[in-house]
C-alpha positions in Angstrom: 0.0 0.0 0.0 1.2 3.3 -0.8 0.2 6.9 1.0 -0.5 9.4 -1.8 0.0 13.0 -1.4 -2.3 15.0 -4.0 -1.9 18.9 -4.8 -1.6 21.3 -8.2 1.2 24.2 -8.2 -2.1 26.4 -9.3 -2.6 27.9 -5.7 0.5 29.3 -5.5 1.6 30.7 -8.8 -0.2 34.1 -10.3 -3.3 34.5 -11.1 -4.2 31.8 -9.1 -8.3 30.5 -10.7 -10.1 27.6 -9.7 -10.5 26.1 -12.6 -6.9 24.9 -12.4 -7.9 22.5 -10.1 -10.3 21.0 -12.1 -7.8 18.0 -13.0 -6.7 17.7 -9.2 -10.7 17.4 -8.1 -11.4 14.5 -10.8 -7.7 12.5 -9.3 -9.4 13.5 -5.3 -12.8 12.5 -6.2 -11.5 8.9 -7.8 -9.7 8.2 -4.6 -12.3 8.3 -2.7 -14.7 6.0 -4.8 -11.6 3.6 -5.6 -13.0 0.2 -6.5 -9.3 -1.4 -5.4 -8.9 -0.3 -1.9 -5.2 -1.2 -2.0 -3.8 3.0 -1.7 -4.9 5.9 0.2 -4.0 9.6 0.2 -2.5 11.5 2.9 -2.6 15.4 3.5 1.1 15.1 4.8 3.8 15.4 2.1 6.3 14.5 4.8 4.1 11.2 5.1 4.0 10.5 1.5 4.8 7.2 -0.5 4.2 9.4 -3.7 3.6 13.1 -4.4 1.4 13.5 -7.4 1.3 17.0 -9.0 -1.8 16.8 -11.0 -2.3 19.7 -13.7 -4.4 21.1 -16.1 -4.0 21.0 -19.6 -3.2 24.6 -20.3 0.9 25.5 -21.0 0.3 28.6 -18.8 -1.8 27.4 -16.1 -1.2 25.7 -13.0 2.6 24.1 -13.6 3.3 26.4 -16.2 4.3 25.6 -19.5 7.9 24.4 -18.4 6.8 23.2 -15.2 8.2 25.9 -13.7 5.9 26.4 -11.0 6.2 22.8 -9.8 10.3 23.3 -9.8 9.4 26.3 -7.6 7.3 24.8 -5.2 8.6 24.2 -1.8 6.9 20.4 -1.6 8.9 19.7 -4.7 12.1 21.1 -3.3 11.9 19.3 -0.3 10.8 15.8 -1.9 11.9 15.8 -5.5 12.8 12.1 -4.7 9.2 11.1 -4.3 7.9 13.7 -7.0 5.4 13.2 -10.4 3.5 14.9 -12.5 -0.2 14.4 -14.4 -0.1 17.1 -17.3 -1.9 16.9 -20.5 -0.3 20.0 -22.2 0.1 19.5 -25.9 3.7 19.9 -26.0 6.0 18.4 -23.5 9.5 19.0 -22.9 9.6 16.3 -20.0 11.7 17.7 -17.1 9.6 15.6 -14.5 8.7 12.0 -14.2 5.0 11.1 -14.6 1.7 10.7 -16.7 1.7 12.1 -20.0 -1.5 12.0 -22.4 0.3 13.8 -25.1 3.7 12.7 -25.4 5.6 12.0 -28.7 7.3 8.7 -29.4 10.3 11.2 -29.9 10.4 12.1 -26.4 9.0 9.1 -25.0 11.4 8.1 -22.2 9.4 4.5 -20.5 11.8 4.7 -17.4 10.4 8.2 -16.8 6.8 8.7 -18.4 4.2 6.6 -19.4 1.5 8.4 -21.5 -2.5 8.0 -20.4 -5.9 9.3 -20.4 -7.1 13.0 -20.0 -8.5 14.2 -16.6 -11.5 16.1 -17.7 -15.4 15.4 -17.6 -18.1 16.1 -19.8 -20.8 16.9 -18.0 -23.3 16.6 -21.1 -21.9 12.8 -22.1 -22.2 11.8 -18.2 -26.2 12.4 -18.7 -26.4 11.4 -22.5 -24.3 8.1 -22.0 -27.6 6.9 -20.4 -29.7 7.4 -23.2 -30.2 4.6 -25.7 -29.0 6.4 -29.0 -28.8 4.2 -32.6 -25.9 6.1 -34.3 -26.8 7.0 -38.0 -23.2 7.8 -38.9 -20.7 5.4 -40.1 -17.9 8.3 -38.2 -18.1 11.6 -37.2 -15.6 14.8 -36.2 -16.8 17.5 -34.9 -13.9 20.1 -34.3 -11.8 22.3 -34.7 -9.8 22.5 -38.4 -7.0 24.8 -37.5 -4.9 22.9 -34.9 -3.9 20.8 -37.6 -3.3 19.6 -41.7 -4.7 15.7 -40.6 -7.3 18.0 -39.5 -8.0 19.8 -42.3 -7.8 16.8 -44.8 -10.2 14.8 -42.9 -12.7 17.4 -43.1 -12.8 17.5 -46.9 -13.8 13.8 -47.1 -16.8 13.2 -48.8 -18.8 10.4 -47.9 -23.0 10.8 -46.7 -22.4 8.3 -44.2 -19.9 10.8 -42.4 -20.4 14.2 -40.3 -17.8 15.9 -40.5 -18.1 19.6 -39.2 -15.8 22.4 -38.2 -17.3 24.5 -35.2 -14.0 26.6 -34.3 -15.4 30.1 -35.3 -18.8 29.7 -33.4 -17.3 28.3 -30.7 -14.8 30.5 -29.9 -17.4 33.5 -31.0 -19.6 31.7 -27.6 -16.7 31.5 -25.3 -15.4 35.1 -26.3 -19.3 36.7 -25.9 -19.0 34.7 -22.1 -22.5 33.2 -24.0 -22.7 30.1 -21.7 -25.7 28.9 -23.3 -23.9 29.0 -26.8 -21.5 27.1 -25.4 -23.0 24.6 -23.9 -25.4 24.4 -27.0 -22.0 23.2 -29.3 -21.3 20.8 -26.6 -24.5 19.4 -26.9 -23.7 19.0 -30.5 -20.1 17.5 -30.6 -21.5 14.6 -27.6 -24.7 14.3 -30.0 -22.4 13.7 -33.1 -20.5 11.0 -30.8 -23.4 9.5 -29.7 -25.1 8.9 -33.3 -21.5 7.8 -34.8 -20.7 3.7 -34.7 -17.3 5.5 -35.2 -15.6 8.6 -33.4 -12.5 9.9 -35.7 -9.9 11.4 -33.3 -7.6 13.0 -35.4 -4.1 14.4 -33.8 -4.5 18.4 -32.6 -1.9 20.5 -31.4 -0.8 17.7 -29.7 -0.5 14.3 -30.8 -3.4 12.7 -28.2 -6.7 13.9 -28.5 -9.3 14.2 -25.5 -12.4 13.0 -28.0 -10.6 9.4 -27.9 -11.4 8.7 -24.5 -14.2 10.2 -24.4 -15.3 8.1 -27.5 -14.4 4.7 -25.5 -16.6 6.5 -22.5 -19.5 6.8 -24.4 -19.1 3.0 -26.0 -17.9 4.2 -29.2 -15.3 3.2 -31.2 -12.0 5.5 -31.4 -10.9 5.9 -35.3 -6.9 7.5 -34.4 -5.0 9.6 -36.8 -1.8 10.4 -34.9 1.4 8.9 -36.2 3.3 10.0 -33.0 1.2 9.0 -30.2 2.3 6.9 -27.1 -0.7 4.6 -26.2 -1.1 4.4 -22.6 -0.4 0.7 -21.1 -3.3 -1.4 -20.0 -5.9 -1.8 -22.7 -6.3 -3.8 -26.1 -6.2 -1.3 -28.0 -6.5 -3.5 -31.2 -9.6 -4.8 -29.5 -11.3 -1.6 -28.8 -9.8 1.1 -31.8 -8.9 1.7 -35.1 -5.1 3.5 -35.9 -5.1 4.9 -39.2 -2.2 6.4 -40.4 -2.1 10.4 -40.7 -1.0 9.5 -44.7 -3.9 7.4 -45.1 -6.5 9.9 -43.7 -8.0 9.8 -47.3 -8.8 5.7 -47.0 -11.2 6.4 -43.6 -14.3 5.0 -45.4 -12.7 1.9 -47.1 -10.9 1.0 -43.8 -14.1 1.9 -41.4 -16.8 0.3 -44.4 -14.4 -3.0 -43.9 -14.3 -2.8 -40.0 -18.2 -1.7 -39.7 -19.4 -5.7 -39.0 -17.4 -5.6 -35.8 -18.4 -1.8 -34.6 -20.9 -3.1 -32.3 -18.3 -5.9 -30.2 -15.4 -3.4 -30.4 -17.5 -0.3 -28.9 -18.6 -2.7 -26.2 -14.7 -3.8 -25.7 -14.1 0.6 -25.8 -16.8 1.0 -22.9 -14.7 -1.8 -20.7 -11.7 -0.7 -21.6 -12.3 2.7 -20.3 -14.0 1.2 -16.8 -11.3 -0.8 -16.1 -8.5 1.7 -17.0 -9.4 5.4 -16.6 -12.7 5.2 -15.3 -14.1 7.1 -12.1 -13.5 4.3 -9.6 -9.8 3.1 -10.8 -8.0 6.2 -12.0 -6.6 7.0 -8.4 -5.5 3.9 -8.0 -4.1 3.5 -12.2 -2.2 6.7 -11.4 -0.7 5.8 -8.2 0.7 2.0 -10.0 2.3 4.1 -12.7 4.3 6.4 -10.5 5.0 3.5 -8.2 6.2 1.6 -11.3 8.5 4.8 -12.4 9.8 5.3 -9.2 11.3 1.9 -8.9 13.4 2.7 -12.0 16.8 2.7 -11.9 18.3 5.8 -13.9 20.5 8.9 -13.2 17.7 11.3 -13.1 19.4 14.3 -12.7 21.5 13.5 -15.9 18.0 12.8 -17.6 16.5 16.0 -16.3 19.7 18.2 -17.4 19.0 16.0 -21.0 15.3 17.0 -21.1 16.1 20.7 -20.3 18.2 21.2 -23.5 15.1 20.9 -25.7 14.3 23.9 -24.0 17.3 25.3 -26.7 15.3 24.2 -29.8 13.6 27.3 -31.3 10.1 26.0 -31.2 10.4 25.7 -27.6 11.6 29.0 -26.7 8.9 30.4 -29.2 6.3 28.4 -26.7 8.1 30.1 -23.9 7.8 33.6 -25.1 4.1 32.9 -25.8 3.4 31.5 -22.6 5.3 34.4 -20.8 3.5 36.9 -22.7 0.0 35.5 -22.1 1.0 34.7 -18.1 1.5 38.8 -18.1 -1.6 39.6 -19.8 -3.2 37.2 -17.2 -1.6 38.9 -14.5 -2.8 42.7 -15.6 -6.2 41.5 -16.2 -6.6 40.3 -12.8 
């Protein structure tokens, strides 16, 4: 049994919002329904077995985009040893050990990271999930175009047995106007889309994960993923419960789903399991808390890995990330 110390860098770094919690609630929430029984969490770093740092998804909120605010943080100062992170920023530049949705193959270091499921909740899928809903579609995206070309190819497919829509403009137009019923009116819409579709295509983003995946295998749907790059977390079958198409192949969807389309029904049913027995509600305290245990038992010169990570903070996409994220951590900061 191991005593798990929970917290997010968010309270202490500036402007400090609620919402950066968010992730931290879901990990505090799951512990206390855990189906396993075998870990516990403890309010005492000193105390602690494992310190999990558990962060939004945003590269300027919480740990900040370089996890600067967790190197800052007198918890990790004091027990770097016993340290990890959750984070599902896009880009990673992996300074700390721990859970990693969006991780690229490229950076993929299994003695220090493992990548794995997305800690955020739909609130409209938790009440439509219930709701018995034929889909009508053989596949479905419902998205945004501009976070990338695998994006924008799949969205000029033509097929009637596909909806394929890009929303960006009047979502952002909703979130911008603070329009809250706007917004939740194109949620609505994307989980309705899920929900009609045998399968959900999950093309890469900014990053190479993708948060509709999971929530595809949540809502017993079949996960179609387009991301060449992507680490899939350990646990599930994934060739029993998804389909991997490869980002130069986006143009054979229908052929490859029209082929797979006699099995949709057994593999969303294998999706739906998949995700209870690995990143649902009841186990994703405890799935957490095995990975890190599992990392911390490897042996490796961290600090020499660290130093290693830290030069890909010399690569000029990554300081371009950093001036961004510094600019927008000001504008933040005046606006408060």
């Amino acid at each position: 049994m191991a005593k798990v110390h929970l917290l997010s860098a968010a309270p202490t770094c500036k402007p400090p919002r609620l919402d950066r919690l968010a992730a931290l609630r879901i990990v505090e929430e799951s512990a206390v329904k855990d189906r396993f029984g075998v870990h516990q969490t403890t309010p005492e770093p000193d105390q602690a077995d494992i310190i999990l740092f558990v962060e939004t998804n945003n590269d300027d909120a919480g740990s900040g985009p370089f996890f600067e605010w967790i190197l800052r943080h007198p918890v990790y100062r004091k027990h770097a040893a016993k340290c990890f992170i959750h984070s599902g920023m896009d880009h990673i530049v992996p300074i700390l050990r721990g859970i990693y949705p969006s991780i690229e193959k490229h950076r993929y270091d299994p003695r220090r990271m493992r990548s794995g499921s997305y800690l955020l909740k739909n609130e409209f899928l938790d009440a439509s999930h219930r709701n018995e809903v034929l889909p009508k579609w053989l596949g479905s995206f419902i998205g945004s175009a501009r976070s990338d070309v695998v994006r924008q190819r799949l969205l000029k497919l033509q097929d009637d047995r596909l909806l394929l829509k890009d929303n960006y403009e009047g979502f952002i137009a909703a979130i911008r106007a603070k329009n809250t019923e706007g917004v939740n009116a194109f949620k609505r819409q994307y989980v309705d889309g899920l929900l009609e579709s045998k399968f959900v295509l999950c093309p890469r983003g900014i990053g190479v994960s993708s948060i509709r995946l999971f929530e595809a295998m949540e809502a017993q749907r079949v996960p179609v993923i387009y991301a060449d790059d992507w680490v899939p977390p350990d646990g599930p079958d994934w060739d029993a419960c998804s389909i991997r198409i490869a980002e130069g192949d986006v143009e054979r969807t229908v052929e490859i789903l029209t082929a797979a389309e006699p099995r949709w029904a057994q593999m969303a049913a294998s999706a739906r399991t998949e995700w209870e027995t690995w990143f649902g509600d009841e186990v994703i305290f405890h799935r957490l808390t095995e990975t890190c245990l599992l990392l911390q038992k490897s042996t490796h010169n961290e600090s020499l890995a660290r130093l290693s990570a830290r030069l890909n903070l010399l690569h000029p996409r990554s300081f371009r990330r950093f001036v961004r994220a510094r600019k927008r951590y000001w504008r933040a900061l005046k606006n408060e």
